[in-house]
C-alpha positions as CSV (number, residue, x, y, z in Angstrom):
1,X,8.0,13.9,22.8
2,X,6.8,12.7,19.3
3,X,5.9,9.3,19.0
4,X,5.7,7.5,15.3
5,X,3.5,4.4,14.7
6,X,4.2,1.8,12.2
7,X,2.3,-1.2,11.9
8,X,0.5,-4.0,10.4
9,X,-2.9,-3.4,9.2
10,X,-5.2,-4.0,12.4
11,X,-2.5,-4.7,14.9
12,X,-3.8,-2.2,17.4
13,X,-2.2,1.5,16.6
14,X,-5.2,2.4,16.6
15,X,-5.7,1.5,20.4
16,X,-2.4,2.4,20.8
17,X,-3.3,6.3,20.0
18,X,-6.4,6.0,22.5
19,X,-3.7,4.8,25.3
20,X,-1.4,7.5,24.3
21,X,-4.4,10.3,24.0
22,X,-5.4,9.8,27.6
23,X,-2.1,10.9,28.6
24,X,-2.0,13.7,27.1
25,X,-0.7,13.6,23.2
26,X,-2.8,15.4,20.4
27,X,-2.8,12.8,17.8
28,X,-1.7,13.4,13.8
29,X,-2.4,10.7,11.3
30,X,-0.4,10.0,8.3
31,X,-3.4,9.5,5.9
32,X,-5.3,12.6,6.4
33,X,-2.1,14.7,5.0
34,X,-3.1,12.3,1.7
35,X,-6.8,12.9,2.4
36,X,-6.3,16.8,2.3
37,X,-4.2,16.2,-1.3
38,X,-7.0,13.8,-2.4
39,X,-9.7,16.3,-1.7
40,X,-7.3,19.1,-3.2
41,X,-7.3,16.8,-6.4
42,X,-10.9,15.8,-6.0
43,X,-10.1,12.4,-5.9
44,X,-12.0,9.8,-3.9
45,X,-10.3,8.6,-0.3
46,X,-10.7,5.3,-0.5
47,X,-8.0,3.0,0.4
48,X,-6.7,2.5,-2.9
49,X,-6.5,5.6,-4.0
50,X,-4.7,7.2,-1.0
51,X,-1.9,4.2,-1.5
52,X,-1.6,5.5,-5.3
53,X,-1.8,8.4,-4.4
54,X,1.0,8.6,-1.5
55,X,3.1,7.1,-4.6
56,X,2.7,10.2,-6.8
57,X,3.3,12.6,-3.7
58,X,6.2,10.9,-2.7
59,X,7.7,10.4,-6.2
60,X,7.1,14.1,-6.7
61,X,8.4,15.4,-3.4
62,X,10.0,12.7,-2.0
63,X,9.7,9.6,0.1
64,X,10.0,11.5,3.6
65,X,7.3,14.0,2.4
66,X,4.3,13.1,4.9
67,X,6.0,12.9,7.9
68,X,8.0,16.4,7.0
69,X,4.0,18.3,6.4
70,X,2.4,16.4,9.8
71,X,6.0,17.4,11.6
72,X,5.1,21.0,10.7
73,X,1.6,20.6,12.4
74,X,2.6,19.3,15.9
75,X,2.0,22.2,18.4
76,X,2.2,20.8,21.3
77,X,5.2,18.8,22.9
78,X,4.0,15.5,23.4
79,X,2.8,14.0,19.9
80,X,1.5,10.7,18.2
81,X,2.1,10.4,14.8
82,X,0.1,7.6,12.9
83,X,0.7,5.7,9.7
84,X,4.4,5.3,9.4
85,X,4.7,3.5,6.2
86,X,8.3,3.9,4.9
87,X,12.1,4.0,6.1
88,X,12.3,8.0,4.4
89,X,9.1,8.8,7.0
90,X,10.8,7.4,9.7
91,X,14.4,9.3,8.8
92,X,12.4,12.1,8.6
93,X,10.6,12.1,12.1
94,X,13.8,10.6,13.7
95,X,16.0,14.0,12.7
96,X,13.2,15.6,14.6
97,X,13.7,13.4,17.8
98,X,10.7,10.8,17.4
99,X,11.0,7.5,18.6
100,X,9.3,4.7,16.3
101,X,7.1,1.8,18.3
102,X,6.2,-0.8,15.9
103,X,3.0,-2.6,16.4
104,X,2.1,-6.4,14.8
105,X,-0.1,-9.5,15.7
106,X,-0.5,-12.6,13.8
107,X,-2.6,-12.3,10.6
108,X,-6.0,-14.4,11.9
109,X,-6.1,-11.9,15.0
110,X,-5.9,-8.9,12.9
111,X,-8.5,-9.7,10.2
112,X,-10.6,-10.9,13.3
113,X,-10.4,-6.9,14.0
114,X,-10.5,-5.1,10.7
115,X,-13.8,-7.0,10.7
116,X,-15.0,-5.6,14.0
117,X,-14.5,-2.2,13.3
118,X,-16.2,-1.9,10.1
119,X,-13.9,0.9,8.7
120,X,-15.2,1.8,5.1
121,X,-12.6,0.6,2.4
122,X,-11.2,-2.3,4.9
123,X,-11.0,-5.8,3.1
124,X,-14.2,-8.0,3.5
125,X,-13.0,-11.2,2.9
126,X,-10.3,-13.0,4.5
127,X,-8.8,-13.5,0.8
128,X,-8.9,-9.7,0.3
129,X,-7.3,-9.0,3.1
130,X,-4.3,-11.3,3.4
131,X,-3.5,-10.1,-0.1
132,X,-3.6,-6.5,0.7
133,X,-1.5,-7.2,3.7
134,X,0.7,-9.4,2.2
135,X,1.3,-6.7,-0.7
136,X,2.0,-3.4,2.0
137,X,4.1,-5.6,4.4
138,X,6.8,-7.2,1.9
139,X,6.9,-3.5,0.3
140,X,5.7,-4.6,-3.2
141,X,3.0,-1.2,-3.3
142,X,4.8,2.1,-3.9
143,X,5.2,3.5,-0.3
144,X,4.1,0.8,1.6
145,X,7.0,-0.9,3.7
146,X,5.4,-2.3,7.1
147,X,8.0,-5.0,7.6
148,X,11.1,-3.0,6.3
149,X,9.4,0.0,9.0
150,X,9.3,-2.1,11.5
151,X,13.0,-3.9,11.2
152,X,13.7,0.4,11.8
153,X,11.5,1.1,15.3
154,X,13.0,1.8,18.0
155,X,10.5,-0.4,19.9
156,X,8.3,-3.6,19.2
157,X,5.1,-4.8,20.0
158,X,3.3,-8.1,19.8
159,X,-0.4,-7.3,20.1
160,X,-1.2,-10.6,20.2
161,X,-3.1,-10.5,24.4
162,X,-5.6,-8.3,26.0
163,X,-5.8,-4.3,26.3
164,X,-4.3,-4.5,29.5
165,X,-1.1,-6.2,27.7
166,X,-1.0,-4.1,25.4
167,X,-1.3,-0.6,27.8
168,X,1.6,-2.2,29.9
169,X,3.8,-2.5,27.1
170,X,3.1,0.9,26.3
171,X,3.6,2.4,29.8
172,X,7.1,0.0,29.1
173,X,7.6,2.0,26.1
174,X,7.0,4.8,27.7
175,X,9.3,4.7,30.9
176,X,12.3,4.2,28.9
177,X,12.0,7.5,26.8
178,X,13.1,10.5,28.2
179,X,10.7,13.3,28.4
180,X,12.1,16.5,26.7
């Protein structure tokens, strides 16, 4: 079973992988395929220039390029793929038999997060980060598509309640694939 994430910035994928890793999936992340090009390229991993540079690997190999590279990794048959940022990844993963979960929450609640965890290159302001997440959301960086992604999951989640809300509606999720 391989399971692809696509989400807002700070809507809980994150806590979505831990739920999802304690039953048993190895976990696979879009961004480190673009961190293993950066360092490749010696170029600095910051959030920035992974979004350029996910622009230049896609428009030189192809919009479904990161998902086909992390597909190729998977070697075990329950896997969590992380990071879904464009229709072409999600084509990609679905001709390989992944099913797409989408994961939001309102804006407030996920800056309140991004704040928490501190994560080197997350926006520090408020300002900074509705911007950012206005610009990946509507599509208007290269490669970054969250709303368009999630308008093409198979499943949605509101991340808007506790971890136990948000574990039920994965168990949900869950239930209603079949196991291969």
């Amino acid at each position: 079973m391989i399971i692809g994430l696509t989400g807002t910035m700070g809507a809980g994928k994150g806590e979505i992988v831990k739920i999802l890793k304690q039953k048993g999936f190895e976990h696979y992340v879009f961004s480190d395929v673009l961190r293993e090009v950066a360092k490749e390229r010696n170029i600095d991993p910051t959030r920035e220039n992974l979004q350029k540079l996910g622009a230049i690997v896609k428009k030189e190999s192809g919009r479904g390029i990161l998902a086909s590279k992390l597909l190729k990794k998977i070697k075990t048959d329950k896997a969590v793929l992380d990071g879904v940022r464009n229709v072409d990844e999600i084509k990609e993963l679905k001709k390989n038999g992944a099913h797409i979960i989408g994961i939001t929450a309102p804006q407030k609640v996920r800056y309140k997060r991004i704040k928490s965890r501190k994560r080197e290159g997350d926006p520090l302001t408020f300002l900074q980060f509705k911007r950012s997440d206005n610009l990946e959301n509507r599509g208007k960086t290269k490669g970054q598509e969250i709303n368009n992604c999630l308008n093409h999951a198979d499943f949605i989640i509101n991340n808007n309640g506790t971890l136990e809300n948000l574990k039920k509606q994965v168990e949900d999720i869950l239930n209603k694939i079949p196991f291969k």
